[in-house]
N, C-alpha and C positions, 0 to 999 in steps of 0.2 A: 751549354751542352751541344750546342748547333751546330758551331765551327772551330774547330782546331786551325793550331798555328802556332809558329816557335814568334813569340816576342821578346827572347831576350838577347836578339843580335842589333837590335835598332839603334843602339849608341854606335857599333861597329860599321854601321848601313852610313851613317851619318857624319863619322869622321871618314871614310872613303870617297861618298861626296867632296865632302870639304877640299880632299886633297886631288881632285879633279871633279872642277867644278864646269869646263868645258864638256863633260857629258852632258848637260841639261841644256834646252835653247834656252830656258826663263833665265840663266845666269850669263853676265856678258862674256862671259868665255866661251860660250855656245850659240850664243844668239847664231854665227855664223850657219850652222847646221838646222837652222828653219828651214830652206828650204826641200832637203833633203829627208826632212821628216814629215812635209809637209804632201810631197807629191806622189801618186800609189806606187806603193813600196811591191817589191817584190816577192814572190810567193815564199824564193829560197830564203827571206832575211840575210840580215847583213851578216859578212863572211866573220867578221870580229866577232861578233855575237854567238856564230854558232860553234866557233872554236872556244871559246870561253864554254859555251855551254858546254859540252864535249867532256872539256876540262874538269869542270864543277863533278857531272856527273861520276867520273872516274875517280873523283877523288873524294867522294858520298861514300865510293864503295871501297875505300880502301889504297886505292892506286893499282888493286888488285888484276882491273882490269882498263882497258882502253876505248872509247867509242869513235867512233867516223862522221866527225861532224856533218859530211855532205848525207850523210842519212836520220841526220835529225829534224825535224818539222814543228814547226813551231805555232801554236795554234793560242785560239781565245779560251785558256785556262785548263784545267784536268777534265770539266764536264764538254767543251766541247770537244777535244782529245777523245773522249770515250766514243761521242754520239759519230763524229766523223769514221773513225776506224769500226764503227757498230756498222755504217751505212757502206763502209766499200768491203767488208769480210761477211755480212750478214745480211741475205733478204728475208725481207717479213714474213712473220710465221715461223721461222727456223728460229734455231734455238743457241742459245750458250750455258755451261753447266756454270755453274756459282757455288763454292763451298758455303754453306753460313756458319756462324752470323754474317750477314753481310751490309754493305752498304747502302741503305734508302735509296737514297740518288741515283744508283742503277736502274732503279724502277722507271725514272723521271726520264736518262737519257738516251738509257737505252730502248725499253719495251713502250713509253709512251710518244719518244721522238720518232724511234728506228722503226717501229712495230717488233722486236726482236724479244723472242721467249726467253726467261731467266728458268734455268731447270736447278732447283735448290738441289745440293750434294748434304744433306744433312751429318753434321758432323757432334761427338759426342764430347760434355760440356769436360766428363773425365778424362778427356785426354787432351783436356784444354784448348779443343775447340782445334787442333791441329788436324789435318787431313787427312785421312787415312787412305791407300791405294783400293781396300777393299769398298770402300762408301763412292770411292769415284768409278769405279770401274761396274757396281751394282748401278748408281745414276745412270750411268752410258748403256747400260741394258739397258732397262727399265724404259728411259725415252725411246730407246730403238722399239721396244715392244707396244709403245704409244704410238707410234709412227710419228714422232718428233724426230726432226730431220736437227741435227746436232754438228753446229759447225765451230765450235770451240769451246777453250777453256778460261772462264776467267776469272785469275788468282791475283788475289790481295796479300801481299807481303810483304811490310807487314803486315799484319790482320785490320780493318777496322770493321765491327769496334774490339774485337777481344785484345789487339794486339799481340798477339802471339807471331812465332816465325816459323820458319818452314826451314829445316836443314839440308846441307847440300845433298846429303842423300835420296831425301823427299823429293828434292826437287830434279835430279838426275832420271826419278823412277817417272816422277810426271811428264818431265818430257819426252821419256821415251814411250814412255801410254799416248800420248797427244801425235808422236810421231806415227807409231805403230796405227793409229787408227787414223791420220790422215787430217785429224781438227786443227784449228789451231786455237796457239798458246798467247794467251793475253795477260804479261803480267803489271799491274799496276803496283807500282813501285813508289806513290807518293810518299809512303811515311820510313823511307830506309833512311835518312839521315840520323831519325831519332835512335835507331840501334844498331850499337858499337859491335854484335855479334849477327846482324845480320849477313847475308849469305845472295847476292844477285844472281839470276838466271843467265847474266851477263859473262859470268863465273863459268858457269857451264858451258856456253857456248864456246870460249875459249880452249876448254878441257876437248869437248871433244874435236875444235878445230885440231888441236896439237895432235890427240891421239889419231885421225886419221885412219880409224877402222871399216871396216866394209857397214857395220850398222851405225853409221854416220849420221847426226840430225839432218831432217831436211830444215835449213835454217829458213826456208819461205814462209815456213808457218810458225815463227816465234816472234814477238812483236812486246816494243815496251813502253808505257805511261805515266808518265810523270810527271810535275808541277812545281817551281817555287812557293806554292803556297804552306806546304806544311813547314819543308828546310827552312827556307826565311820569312814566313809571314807574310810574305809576297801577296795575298790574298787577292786586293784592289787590283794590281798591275797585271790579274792574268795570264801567267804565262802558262801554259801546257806546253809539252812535252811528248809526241810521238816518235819513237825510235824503232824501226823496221828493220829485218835483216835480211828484206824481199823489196828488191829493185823494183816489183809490180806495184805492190804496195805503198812503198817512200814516193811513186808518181800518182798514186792515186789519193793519198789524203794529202800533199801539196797542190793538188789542185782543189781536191775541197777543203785548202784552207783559207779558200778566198769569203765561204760564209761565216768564216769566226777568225780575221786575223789577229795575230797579235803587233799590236802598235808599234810604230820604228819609234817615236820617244821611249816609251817603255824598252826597246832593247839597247837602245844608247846609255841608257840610266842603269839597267842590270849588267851589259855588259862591261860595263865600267868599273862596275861593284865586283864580277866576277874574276876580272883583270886585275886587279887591285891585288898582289902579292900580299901585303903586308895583312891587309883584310882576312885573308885566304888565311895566313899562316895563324891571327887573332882567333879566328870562329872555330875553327877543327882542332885547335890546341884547348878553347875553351872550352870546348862541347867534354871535351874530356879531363880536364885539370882545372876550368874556370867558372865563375859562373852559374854557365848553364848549368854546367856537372853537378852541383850543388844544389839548384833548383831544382832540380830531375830525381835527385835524389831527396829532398825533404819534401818535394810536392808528392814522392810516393807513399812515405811515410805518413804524409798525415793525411791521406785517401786512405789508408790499412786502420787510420784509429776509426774513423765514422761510417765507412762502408762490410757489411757481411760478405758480399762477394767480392772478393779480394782479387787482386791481378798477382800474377806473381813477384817476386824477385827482382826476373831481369827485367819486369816491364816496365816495373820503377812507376806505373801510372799512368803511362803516357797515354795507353785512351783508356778509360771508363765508361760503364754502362750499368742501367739497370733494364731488366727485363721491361718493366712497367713502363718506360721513357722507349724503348725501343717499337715496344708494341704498338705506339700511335700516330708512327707513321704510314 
């Protein structure tokens, strides 16, 4: 119940290897790139890698939208992603609002590492735990009337653990509340590969790049988190994902991605995987028609026969909780 993770692309991981096996130094087709993985690597990660990544990303959400790989940052995994972008958006004692349920781990890497306040948005189980503008925008009082100094927002979408999502209108209204008051918008995006009807903040920003109205985002304070650990199980290899839409920002967690980098083997080995067309067109065809789709679907089914609190529908399962399991951390 600790950790989540998609394992059932690992035959797919594995014939992609096979068919470039000069990604890895340990195989003789690589051996040549020891020393290139072996001498300190650079902050920006390799150029292949972050176009790949880039890639991947946009194509998590759809094709819907586009990213600019020179603003991707690549750090050691989702928890140190959090603690880095907690330490250059957030000094101690100030605070970030959190919808709940929300994730343990915040507690660890943010308010234990950062010193940085979690301000719970308490949200209600009947409306499936989805956000409502009046609980976030009472939060944002409330702490102003604490003298809690409130320097952002940070939204898990999907949810974990409820697993619920947040629709594009929700999330148009939240950005433009996080705008109008100046915070910023933190959204952790680990679990969007698992849902087909998710909706990225990514989305939006797009939107209102095109419409170009005078109440325009300020895109300096939108900021996105991400990881191969949930998409592919990645877990071990680490890779986080910081994606900023603030030039301040994209220089200031690349330079502290020098306390949690991520490995240049490790990005030779995923970007390989990521590169790998045939790979690419296997996993996203199977998540939907193969497989996975399959798995997703009777693993929720028969979470619905043994559990009273039920997920819905479209969550198919993908996270579960019980009250009592959550309470003890």
């Amino acid at each position: 119940m600790g950790a989540t993770g998609n394992h059932l692309c690992f035959d797919l991981v594995e014939e992609s290897q096979k068919r470039n096996p000069g990604a890895s130094i340990c195989a003789p087709e690589g051996v040549g790139g020891f020393k290139d993985a072996a001498i300190l690597q650079d902050y920006h990660v390799l150029p292949q890698f972050r176009n790949a990544m880039a890639k991947f990303m946009g194509k998590v959400r759809g094709d819907r939208v586009r990213f600019d790989p020179d603003r991707i940052v690549m750090v050691g995994g989702a928890a140190g992603a959090h603690e880095i972008i907690g330490f250059c958006l957030v000094d101690p004692d100030e605070a970030l609002l959190v919808p709940t349920s929300y994730y343990p781990g915040y507690y660890h890497y943010l308010s234990r590492r950062v010193g940085v306040k979690l301000v719970p948005i308490e949200c209600d189980s009947a409306n499936n735990f989805k956000l409502r503008m009046e609980d976030l925008e009472a939060a944002y009082e409330m702490a102003k009337q604490n003298n809690i100094q409130v320097k952002g927002l940070l939204l898990t979408n999907p949810s974990n653990p409820s697993g619920t999502i947040l629709d594009g209108d929700t999330l148009r209204s939240i950005a433009a509340f996080t705008n109008e008051n100046n915070i910023h918008l933190i959204c952790d995006d680990v679990y969007s590969a698992g849902k087909p009807d998710y909706v990225s903040i990514a989305e939006i920003v797009d939107e209102d790049r095109k419409s170009g109205g005078s109440n325009s985002l300020n895109l300096d304070l939108i900021h996105i988190v991400h990881s191969l650990s949930k998409d592919m199980g990645f877990t071990g290899l680490q890779a986080g994902i910081i994606y900023s839409y603030s030039d301040v920002v994209v220089n200031c967690v690349r330079k502290m991605s020098s306390f949690g980098l991520f490995p240049a083997q490790a990005q030779n080995v995923i970007g390989s995987v990521l590169s790998d067309e045939e790979f690419m067109v296997e996993l996203f065809l199977g998540a939907k028609t193969g497989i996975p789709a399959e798995k997703r679907r009777s693993g929720g089914r028969n979470v619905k026969r043994f559990f009273s609190l039920l997920v819905s529908d479209k969550n198919d399962g993908t996270v579960l909780f019980k009250s009592c399991l959550v309470s003890r951390y």
